[in-house]
N, C-alpha and C positions, 0 to 999 in steps of 0.2 A: 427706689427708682421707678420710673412709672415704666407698665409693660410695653412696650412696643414690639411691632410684627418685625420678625428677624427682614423681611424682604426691606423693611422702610431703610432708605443710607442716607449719611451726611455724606457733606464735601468735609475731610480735615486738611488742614494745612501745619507743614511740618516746619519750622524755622529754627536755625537758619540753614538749614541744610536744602531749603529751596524743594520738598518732596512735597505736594499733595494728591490725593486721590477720592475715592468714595468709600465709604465704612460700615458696613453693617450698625444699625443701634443698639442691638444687642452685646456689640463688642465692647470692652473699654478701651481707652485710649493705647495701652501698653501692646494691646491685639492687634488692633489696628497702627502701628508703627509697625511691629511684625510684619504684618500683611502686604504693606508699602514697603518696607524694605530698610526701616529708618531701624539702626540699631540704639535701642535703651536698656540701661544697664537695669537687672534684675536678678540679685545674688539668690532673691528666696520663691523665684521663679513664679511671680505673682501673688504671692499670698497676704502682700502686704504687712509682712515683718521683719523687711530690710530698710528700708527709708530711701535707695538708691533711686527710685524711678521717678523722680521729683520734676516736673514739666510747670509749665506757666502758662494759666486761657488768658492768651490777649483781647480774645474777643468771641461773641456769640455762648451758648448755653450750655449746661453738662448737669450731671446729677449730681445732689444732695453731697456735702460731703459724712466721710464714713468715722466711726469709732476708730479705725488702725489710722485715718489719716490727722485725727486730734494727737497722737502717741509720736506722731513725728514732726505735722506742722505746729508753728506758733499762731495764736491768733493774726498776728502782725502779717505774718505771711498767708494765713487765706484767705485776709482782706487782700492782700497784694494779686490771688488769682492764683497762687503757688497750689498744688496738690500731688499726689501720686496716681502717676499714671494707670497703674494696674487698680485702683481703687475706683477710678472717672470712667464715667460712660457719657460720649455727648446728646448732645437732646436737642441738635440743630447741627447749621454747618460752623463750625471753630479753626479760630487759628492758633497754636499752641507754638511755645519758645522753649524749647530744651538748653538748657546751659549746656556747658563744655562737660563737668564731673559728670552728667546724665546719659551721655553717648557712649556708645562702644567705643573702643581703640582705635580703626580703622575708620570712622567717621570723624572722632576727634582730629587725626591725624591732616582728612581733608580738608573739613571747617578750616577757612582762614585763620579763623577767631577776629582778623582785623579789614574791613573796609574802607579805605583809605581814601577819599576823593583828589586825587592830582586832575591839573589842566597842564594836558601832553605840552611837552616842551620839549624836545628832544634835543641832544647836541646835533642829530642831525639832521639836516633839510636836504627835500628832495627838489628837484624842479621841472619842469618839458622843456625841452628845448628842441626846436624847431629850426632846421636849417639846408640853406642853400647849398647842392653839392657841387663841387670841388668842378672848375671848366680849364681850358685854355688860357680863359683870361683873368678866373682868379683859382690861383695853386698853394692858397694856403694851407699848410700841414692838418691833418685831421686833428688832431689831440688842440691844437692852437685852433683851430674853427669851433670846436667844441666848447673852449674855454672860454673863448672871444664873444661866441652868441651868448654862451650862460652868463658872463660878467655884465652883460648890458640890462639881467634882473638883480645882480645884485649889489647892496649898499657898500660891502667891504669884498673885494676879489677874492674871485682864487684863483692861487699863483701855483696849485703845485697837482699833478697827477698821479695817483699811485701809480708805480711800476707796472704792478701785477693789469691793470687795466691798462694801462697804455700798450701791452703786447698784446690785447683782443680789439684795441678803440678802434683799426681803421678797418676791421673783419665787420665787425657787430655793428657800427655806425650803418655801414651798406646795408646787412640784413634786415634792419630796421627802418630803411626808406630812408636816414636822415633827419627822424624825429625818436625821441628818445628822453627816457626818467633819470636823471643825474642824481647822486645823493652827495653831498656836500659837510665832510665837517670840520669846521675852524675854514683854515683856507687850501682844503686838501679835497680834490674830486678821489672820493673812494668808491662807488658803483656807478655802473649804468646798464642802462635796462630797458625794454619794452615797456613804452606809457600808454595809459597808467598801469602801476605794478605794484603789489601791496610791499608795505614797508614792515617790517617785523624787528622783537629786540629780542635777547636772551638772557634772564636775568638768572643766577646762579649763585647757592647756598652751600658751597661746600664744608659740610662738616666733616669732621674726624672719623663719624662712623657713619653717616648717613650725605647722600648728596640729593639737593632740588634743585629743579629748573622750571623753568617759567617760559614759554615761548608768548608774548606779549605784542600787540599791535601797537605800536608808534604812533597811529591815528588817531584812536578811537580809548588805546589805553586799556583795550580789553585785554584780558588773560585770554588767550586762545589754548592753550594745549600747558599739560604740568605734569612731571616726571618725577620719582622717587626712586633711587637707587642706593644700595649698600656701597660705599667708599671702596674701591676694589684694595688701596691700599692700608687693607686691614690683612692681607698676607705677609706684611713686611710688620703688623704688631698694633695691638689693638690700643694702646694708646701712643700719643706725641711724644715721649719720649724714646720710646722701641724706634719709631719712623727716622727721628733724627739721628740716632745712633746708626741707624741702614744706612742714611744718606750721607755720614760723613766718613762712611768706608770705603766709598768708592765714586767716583764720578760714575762708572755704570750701575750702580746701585741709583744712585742720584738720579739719573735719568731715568730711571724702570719706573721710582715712585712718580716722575711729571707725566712719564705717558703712559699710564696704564691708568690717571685720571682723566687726562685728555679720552683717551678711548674713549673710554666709558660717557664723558658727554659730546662726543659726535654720534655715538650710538645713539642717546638720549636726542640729540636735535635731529637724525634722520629721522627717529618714528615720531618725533612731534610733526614735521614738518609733513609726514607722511599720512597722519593722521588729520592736517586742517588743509592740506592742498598747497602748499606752501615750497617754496625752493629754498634750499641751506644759503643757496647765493641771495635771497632776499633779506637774511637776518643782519641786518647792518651793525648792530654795537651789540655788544655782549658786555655786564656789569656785572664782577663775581665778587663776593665777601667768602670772607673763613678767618679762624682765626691766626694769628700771625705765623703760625709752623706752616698751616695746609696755605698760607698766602706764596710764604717763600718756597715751597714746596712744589708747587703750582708754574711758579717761577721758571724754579730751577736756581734761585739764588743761594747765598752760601749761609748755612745753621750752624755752623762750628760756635759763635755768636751766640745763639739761641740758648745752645745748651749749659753757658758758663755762665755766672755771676761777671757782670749784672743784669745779663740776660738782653743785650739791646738786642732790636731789629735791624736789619741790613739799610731800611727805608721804612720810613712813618707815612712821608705821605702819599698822596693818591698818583696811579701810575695808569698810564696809558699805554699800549700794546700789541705791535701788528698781532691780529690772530692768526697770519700764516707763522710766524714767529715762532707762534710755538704749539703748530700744530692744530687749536682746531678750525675745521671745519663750515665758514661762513664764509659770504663776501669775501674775496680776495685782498679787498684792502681795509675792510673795517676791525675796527681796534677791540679791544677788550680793557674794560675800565674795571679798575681795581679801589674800592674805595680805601680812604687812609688806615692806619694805624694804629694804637693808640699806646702799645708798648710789647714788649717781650710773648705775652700768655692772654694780651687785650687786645685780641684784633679789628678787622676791619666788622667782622661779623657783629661783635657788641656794637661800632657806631651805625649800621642798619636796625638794627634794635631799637635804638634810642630816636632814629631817627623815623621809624615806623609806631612807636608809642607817644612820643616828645612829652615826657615824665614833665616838664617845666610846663605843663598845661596846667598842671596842681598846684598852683599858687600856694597854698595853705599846706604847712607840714612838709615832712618830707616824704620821697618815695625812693622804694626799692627796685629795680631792675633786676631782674635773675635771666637770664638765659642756659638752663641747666641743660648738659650732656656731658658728655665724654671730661670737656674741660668746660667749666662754668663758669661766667665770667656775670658780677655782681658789682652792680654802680648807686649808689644816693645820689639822690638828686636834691637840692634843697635853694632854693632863693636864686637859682641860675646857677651854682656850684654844681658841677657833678665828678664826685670820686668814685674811682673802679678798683675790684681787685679781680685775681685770676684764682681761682678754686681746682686743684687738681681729683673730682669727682670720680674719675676711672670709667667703664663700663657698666660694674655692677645694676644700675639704676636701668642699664639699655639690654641686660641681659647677659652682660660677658662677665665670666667668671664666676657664673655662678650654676649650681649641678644641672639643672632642669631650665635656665635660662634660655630662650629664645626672642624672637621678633614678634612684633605683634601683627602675628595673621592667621586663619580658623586653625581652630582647637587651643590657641594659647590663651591659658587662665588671665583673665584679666580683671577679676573682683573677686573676691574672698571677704564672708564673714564669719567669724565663731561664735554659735550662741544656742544656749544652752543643752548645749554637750555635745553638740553638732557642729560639723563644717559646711558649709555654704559656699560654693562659689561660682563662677559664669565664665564661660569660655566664650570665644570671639566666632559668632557665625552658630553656637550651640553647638559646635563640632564635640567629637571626644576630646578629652585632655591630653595634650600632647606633649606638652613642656608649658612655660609663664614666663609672660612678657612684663616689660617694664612696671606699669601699677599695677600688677599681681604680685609681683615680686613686695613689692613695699606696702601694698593692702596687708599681705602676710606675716610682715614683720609688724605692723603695727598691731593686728589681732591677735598675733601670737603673744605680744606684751601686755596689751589688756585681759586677755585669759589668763596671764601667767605663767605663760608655755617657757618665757624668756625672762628673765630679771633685767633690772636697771643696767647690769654689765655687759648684759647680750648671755649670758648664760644659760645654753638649755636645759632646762628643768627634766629630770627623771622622772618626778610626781606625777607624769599626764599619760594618760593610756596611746596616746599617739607620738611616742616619744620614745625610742630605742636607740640601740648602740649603731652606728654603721661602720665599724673596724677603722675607721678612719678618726673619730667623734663619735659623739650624739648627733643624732636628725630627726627633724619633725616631719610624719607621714602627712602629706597635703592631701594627698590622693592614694589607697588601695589599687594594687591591681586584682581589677577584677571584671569580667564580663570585656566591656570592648576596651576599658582605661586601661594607661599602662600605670604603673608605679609613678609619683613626683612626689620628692623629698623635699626640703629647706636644711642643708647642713649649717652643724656651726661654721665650716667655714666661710658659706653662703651670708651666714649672720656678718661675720666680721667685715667683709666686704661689704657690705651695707652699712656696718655703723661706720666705716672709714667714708665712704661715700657719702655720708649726711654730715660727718662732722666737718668734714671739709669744707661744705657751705656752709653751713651754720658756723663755724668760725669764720669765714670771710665775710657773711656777714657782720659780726658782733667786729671784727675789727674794723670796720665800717663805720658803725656807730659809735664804736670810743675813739675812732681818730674825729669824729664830727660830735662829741660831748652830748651824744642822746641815749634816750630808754628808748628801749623797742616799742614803749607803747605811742611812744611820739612818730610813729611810720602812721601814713594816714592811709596810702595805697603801697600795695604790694602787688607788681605785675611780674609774672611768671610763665615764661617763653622758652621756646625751643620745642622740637619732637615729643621728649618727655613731657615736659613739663605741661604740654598742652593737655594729658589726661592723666594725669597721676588726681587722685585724690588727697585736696589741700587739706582735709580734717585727719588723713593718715599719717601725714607731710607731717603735719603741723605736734600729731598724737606721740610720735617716735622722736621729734626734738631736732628735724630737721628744718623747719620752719617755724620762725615767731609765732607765738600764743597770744593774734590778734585774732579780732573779731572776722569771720569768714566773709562778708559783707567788705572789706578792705582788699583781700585779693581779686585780682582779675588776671584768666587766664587767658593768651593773645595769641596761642599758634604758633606757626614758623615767622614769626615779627621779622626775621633778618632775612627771609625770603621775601619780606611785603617792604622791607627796608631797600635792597634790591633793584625789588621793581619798580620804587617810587623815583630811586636813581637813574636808572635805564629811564623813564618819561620825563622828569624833570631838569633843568639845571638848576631850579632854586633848591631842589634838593640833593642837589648831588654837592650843593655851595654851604645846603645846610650840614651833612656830612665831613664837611673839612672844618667846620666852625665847631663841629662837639669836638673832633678828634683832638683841636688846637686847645679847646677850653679844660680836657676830660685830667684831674691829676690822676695818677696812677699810684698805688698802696703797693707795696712789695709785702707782702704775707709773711716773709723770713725777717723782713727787719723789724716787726711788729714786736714790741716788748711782750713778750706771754707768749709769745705763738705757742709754744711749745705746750704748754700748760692747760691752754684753751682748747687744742684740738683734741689734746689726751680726755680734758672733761667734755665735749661735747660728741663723745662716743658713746656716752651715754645712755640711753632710751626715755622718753617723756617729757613732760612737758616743766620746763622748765627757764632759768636767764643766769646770765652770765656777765658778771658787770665785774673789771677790773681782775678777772683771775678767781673771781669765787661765783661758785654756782649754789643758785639756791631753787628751793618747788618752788612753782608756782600755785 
């Protein structure tokens, strides 16, 4: 590398996370993300003997590449620009591309992963209306003068005033002079307001264990403000079937789980709203997905249903909903839209998925859909067909139920390597280790099996020095307490919950592919969504036999996709029409009626890499 004076900087630019700054040239690239702020994963703490820091120069100069980065890249990819960040020092100003497996946990988590271009369309329209007040000689009713001057902009009437505003219309008409921003949807006046007044939407992900929201402009289609919060109704049990068992013991049970969700996103739209200057009475539609327990749940609709064979839903398809109805927090008359269905464990949450990816883009081959969490719901797509199934995955993969499992925020392990005779790993922030979040968790398992720590059965091995009894089982020591660390273990019970957890999908998959008479090698993409699955590492994924043994170059990781499905609904109605056309087309696979279920999931507990075609599994 040629010497230069530590004083001389580049400009770097950091994508996609949108960070750039100036960088010492003495630094290398992995320094200077530090330095900005951008986190890259780096289990061996720069030394360039973990392969994790893997970045892409889209543009401008850097130094020579080195010996460690020949041991990880392929030729193929350092023609491509591909290198290791702790290896690269730039030698001008650069713009570099971090993949999704290269970021920290908390970076991945805010990466979209997906950019969507909609042109706003909203179900609802605003308009001015200007008008003459009210004399001796014409005493037309305020709400009817209202309606009367607005209908003369538009092509189809409207005939109908919410309630809730007709008891402020003839206060606020006067406040306002008599001119004033009407918001319009179907043939319903649902706001009015001081013109002009920004129009805002709320788009909402409620998962099982995790909730987002989106505070969205209706104009412009920008994301203004975005929220993450834990499900509060994970005191009533950390998966869908605890919740529904709570709600069918009681109507006051039944209503604790709808409004202690609601809470929590009025909470969530005051500080958005609070944070861009915005009024709760400005958010006109609200558009939420979840899967079909947290849809009726949300409701307040009846699970008795849910929980029996053959598992229908109360309602498939898409439902619209005063938000004072049921509690939250907006415009007094504006609705809350619910996209459709698609069966029992297939919610509305998979068709914002699909509808934020649109797998039928791949002409050629077919594609997988995963959306991994709590419940995992996994669709093929092939020639315009797309069949789903529902994967009962648990927590384990998010942290629950297992010894040292957490969230991922600083000090929780989030990469682990094992090599030669050493553990490696990276906490979130450089914090101390405090517990391990989701791909620490499954980083672990997969190293633990390529050491040998674990057998094909999930069995922990005695033979390793970091391997003892813990009165309970066997536990592999992740971590010594020593200095500021505390103690973090991997039990076998920890193990069993993870191979239950991967078998799960990895059978839903593979019944997938024998109900559509294909080999795994015939998936041309594989796109993998949700919380998790936005940074778990697919070569771990893939090492433990929870994901197909294709080429790594066929997955793409896409973020919270049913948050970006969502908000494509909230701006569009060609999207929200595209939404009821998957739900209508989507067949649904019942897991239990699959011949082998039973046989497939027992073998695909297994560890490594392997396939599974008609009930026999062979290596790969």
């Amino acid at each position: 590398m040629p010497v230069r004076s530590e004083a001389e900087s580049y400009t770097i630019e950091f994508q996609p996370v949108g960070i750039h700054g100036h960088c010492p040239a003495g630094k290398s690239l992995l320094d200077c993300a530090r330095q900005l702020g951008v986190g890259i994963n780096s289990v061996c703490g720069g030394a360039g003997t973990c392969g994790n820091c893997r970045v892409r120069v889209l543009n401008g100069h850097v130094s020579p590449v080195t010996t460690q980065e020949h041991g990880y890249l392929s030729p193929s990819d350092l023609k491509n620009g591909w290198r290791l960040a702790c290896q690269t020092y730039p030698a001008g100003n650069i713009k570099i591309e971090i993949p999704p497996e290269s970021l920290s946990a908390p970076q991945r988590t805010q990466v979209e992963g997906l950019h969507v271009e909609v042109r706003p369309d909203p179900v609802v329209d605003s308009y001015r209306v200007s008008m003459t007040p009210p004399s001796l000689t014409d005493m037309l009713g305020d709400a009817d003068r209202v309606v009367q001057t607005l209908n003369k902009q538009l092509v189809k009437p409207c005939t109908l005033v919410d309630f809730t505003v007709l008891r402020q219309l003839s206060m606020r008409v006067r406040e306002l002079g008599w001119e004033c921003q009407v918001a319009v949807r179907s043939e319903e006046l649902i706001a009015l307001d001081r013109y002009p007044s920004r129009r805002v939407g709320l788009a909402v992900d409620l998962g099982t264990t995790k909730i987002a929201a989106y505070l969205v402009d209706l104009d412009s289609g920008k994301t203004l403000a975005k929220r993450g919060a834990t499900n509060p109704q994970v005191g009533f049990g950390d998966d869908i079937i605890s919740r529904l068992s709570s709600a069918m013991k009681s109507a006051d049970a039944a209503h604790q789980l709808q409004e202690t969700v609601v809470r929590s996103l009025n909470s969530m739209i005051e500080e958005m709203c609070r944070e861009t200057g915005t009024q709760p009475g400005q958010v006109l539609e609200t558009v939420l997905v979840g899967n079909t327990a947290m849809h009726h749940l949300f409701l307040g609709l009846a699970v008795d249903q849910l929980s029996r064979s053959p598992f229908v839903p109360a309602v498939s398809s898409a439902i619209d909903v005063k938000a004072s109805n049921l509690g939250l927090r907006i415009t007094p008359g504006g609705y809350v839209h619910l996209l459709p269905n698609i069966a029992g464990f297939v919610g509305a949450d998979h068709v914002a998925v699909l509808v934020a990816t649109k797998p039928w883009r791949y002409r050629k081959g077919a594609v997988l859909t995963i959306d991994i969490g709590t419940n995992t719901e996994v669709s093929l797509s092939q020639g315009g067909k797309i069949t789903a199934v529902s994967c009962a995955s648990g927590p384990a993969f998010e942290g629950g139920h297992i010894r040292h499992g957490m969230r991922a925020m600083p000090g929780a392990i989030e990469r682990v390597r094992i090599s030669d005779g050493t553990i490696q790993y990276q906490t979130i922030d450089g914090a101390p280790p405090i517990g391990i979040c989701g791909s620490g968790i499954l980083d672990s398992l997969a190293e633990m099996y390529r050491a040998g720590i674990v057998d094909e059965r999930g069995r922990i091995q005695t033979s390793h020095r970091w391997v003892r009894d813990g009165g309970n089982g066997r536990e592999f020591v992740l971590v010594e307490a020593k200095g500021d660390n505390r103690e973090i273990v991997i039990t076998q019970g920890d193990v069993r919950e993870l191979q239950l957890a991967k078998a799960a999908i990895r059978t839903g998959i593979l019944a997938l592919l024998e109900n559509a008479g294909l080999r795994e090698e015939e998936i041309t993409r594989v796109i993998v969504a949700g919380a998790f699955g936005s940074y778990i590492d697919i070569a771990s994924a893939i090492s433990i036999g929870m994901l197909p043994s294709l080429p790594l170059r066929r997955y793409r990781q896409v973020g919270n996709a049913a948050g970006t499905g969502a908000r494509l609904a909230l701006l569009s109605r060609k999207e929200r029409k595209r939404a009821q056309d998957i739900a209508a087309r989507t067949h649904y696979l019942e897991l239990a009626g699959v011949p082998g279920f039973t046989q497939t999931l027992a073998e695909t507990t297994h560890l490594g890499k392997y396939r599974i075609s008609r009930g026999k599994k062979s290596p790969l």
